[in-house]
N, C-alpha and C positions, 0 to 999 in steps of 0.2 A: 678368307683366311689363307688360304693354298696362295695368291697373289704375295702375299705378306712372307710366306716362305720362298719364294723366286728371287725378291727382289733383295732376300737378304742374299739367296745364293750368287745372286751377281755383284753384289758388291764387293768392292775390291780389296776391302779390310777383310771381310770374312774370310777368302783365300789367306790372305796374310798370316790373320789368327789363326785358321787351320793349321798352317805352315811352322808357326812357332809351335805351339801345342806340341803338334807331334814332334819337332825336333828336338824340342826341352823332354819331351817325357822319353823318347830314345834315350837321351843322353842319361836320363837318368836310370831308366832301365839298364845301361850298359856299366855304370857307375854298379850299382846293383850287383851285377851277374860276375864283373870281375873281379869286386870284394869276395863275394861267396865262393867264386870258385879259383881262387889264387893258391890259397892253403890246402885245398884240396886236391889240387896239382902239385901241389909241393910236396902232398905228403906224399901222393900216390907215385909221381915220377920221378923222382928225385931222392930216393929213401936212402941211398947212399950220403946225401951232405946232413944228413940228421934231423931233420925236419919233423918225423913222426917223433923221433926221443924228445927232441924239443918242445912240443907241445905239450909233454905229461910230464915236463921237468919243473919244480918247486919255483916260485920262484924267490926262494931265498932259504938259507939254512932255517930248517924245523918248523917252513912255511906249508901247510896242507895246499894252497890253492896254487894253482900249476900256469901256468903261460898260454895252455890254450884256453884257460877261462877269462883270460885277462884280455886276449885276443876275442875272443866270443863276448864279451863287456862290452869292449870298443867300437866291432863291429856296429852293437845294437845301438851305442850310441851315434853311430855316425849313419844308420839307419831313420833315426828318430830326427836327427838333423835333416838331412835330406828329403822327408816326407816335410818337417819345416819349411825348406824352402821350397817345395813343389805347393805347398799351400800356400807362402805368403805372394808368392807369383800368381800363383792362379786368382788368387781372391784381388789382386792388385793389379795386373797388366791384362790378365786376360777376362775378366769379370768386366772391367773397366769397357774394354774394346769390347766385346759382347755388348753389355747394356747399349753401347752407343752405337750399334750396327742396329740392334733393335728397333730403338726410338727412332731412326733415321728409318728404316722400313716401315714405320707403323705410320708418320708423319708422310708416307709417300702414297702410304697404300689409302689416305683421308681418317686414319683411326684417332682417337686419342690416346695420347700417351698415357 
């Protein structure tokens, strides 16, 4: 078995895969970290251009629900997007290239697939 995990580590797709993996999921970790913390810098640094009154401002005459919840709505949904496409990648390009680094190891190593 241990033979079977060598010979996936030398194959040159596996780097590959590595390589994507983690640069897509950086990229979305950083996607991530600057939605959450943009408004939070805004409020915090900038409280002179209005940003904190802005967020608990109505957003329309005799409307209860405010602009930062419509902002905190969005967020979520563009959260929910994002984990979308961090699944239908993974299950699709990197699943894909996976499975076939496997079967080419197991076919090297005399296994059945």
């Amino acid at each position: 078995m241990k033979h079977i995990y060598q010979k996936i580590k030398e194959d040159p797709r596996f780097r590959e895969l590595e390589s994507k993996r983690r640069n897509f999921t950086w990229l979305m970790v950083g996607i991530m970290l600057a939605n959450d913390f943009w408004y939070i810098c805004a409020t915090a640094f900038y409280p002179e251009h209005g940003y904190a009154r802005f967020w608990g401002t109505p957003i329309g005459e005799g409307y209860a629900t405010t602009w930062g919840i419509v902002i905190g709505f969005l967020q979520t949904i563009l959260f929910i997007v994002l984990v979308g496409v961090y699944i239908y990648r993974a299950n699709n390009e990197f699943d894909t290239l996976k499975d076939a680094i496997v079967a080419d190891a197991r076919r090297a190593a005399g296994e059945k697939p």
